[in-house]
Kinemage of the C-alpha trace (Angstrom):
@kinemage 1
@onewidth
@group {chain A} dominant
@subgroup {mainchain}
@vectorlist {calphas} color= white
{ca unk a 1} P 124.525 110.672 122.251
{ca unk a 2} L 122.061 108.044 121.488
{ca unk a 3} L 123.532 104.865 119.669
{ca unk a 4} L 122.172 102.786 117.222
{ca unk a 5} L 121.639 99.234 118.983
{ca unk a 6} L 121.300 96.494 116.301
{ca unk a 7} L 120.145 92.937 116.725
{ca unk a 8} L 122.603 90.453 115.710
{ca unk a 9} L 122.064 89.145 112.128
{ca unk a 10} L 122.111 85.370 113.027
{ca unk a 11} L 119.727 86.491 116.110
{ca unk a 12} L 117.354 88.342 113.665
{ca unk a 13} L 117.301 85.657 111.358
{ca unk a 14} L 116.409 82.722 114.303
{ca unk a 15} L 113.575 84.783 115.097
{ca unk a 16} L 112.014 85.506 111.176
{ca unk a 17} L 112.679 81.621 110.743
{ca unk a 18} L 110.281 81.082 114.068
{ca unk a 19} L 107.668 83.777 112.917
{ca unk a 20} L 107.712 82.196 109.463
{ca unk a 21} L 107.358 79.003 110.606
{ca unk a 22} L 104.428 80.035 113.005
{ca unk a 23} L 102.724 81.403 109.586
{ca unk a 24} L 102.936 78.462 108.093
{ca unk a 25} L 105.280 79.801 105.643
{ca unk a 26} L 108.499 77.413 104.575
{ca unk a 27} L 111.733 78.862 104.889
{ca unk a 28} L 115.170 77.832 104.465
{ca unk a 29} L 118.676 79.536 104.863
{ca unk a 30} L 120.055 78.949 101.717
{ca unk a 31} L 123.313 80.766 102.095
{ca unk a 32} L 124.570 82.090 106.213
{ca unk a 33} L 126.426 84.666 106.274
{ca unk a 34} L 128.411 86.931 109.100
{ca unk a 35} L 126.394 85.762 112.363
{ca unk a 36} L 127.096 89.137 113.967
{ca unk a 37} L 126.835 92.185 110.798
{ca unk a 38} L 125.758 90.476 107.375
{ca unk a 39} L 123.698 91.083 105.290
{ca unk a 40} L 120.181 89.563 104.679
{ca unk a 41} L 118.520 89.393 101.264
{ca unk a 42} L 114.525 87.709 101.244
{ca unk a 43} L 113.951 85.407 98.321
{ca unk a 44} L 109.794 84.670 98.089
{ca unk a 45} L 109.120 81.705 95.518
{ca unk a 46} L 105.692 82.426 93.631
{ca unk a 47} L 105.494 78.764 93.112
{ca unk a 48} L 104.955 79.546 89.569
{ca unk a 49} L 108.101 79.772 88.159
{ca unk a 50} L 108.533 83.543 89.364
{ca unk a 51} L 110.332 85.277 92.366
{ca unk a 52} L 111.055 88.291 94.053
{ca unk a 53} L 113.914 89.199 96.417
{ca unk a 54} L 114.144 91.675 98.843
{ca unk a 55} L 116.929 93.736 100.388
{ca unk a 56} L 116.750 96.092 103.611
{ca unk a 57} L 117.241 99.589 103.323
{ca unk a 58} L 116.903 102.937 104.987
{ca unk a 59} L 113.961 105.718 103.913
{ca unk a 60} L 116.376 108.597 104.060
{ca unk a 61} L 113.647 111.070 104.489
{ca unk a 62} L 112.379 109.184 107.927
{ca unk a 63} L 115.728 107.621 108.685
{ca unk a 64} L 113.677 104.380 109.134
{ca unk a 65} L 114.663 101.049 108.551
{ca unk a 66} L 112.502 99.085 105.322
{ca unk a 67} L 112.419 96.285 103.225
{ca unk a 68} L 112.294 96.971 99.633
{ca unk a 69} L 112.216 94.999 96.266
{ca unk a 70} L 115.135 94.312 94.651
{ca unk a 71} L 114.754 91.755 91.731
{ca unk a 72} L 110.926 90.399 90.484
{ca unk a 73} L 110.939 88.148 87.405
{ca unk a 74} L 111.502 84.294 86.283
{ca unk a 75} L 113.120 82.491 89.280
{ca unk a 76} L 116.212 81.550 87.437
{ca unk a 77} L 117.325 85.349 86.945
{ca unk a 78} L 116.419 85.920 90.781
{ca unk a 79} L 118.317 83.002 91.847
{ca unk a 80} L 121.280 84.308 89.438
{ca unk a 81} L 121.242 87.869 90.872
{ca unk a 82} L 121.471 85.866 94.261
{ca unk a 83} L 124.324 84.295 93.137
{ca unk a 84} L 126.066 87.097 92.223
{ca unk a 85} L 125.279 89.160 94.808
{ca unk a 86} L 126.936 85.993 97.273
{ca unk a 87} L 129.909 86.537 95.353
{ca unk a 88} L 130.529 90.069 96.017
{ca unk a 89} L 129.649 89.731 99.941
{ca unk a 90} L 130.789 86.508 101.494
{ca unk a 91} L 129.108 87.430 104.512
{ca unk a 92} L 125.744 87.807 103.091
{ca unk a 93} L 122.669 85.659 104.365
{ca unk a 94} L 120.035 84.440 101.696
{ca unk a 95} L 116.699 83.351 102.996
{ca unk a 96} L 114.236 81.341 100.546
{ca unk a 97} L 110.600 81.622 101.625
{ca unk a 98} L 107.407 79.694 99.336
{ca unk a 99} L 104.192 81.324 99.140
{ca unk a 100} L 101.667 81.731 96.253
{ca unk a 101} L 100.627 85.511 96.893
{ca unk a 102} L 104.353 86.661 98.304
{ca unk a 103} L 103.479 86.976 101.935
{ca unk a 104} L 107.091 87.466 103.336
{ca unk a 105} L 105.758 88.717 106.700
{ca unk a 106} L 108.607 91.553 106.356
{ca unk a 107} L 106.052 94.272 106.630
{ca unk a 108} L 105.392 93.055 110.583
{ca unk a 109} L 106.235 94.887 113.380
{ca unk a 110} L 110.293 93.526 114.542
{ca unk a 111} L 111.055 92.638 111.036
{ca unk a 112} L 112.414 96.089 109.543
């Protein structure tokens, strides 16, 4: 029976940081969670007062791992959703990326 071989979350999350950083993109780990199993949410700053955040998930149809949106407006209610969603799941990681146009990289090869 084939088993389902995951990367470790802090593991993962070294190697976004590096391909974020090789982008040019700023990053930051605002909140670390379980090194081995948490969870990872994707906060992108607009750098105009918006945000989005973005949670993995799994396309039940394809059984494939994704990314998908999971809160878009003011940054202030994204940041608050964050919040709440830190206080539900003490071992969840929060990543905080800046860039204009959203570019996340999430959609890369590795990353799902």
């Amino acid at each position: 029976m084939a088993e389902d071989i995951r990367l470790k979350t802090d593991l993962w999350v070294s190697a976004y940081l590096n391909r974020l950083r090789l982008a040019d993109i700023p990053a930051y780990v605002t909140r670390k969670g379980d090194p081995t199993a948490g969870t990872v949410l994707v906060k992108v700053a607009l750098l105009d007062g918006t945000a989005r955040a973005f949670e993995r998930g799994y396309d039940l149809t394809t059984g494939t791992r994704l990314w998908r949106l999971m809160a878009e407006g003011p940054e202030r209610e994204v940041d608050e959703m964050l919040t709440r969603a830190g206080a539900r799941d003490p071992d969840l990681w929060v990543i905080e990326l800046e860039h204009r146009a959203g570019r996340t990289l999430l959609d890369e090869d590795g990353l799902s």
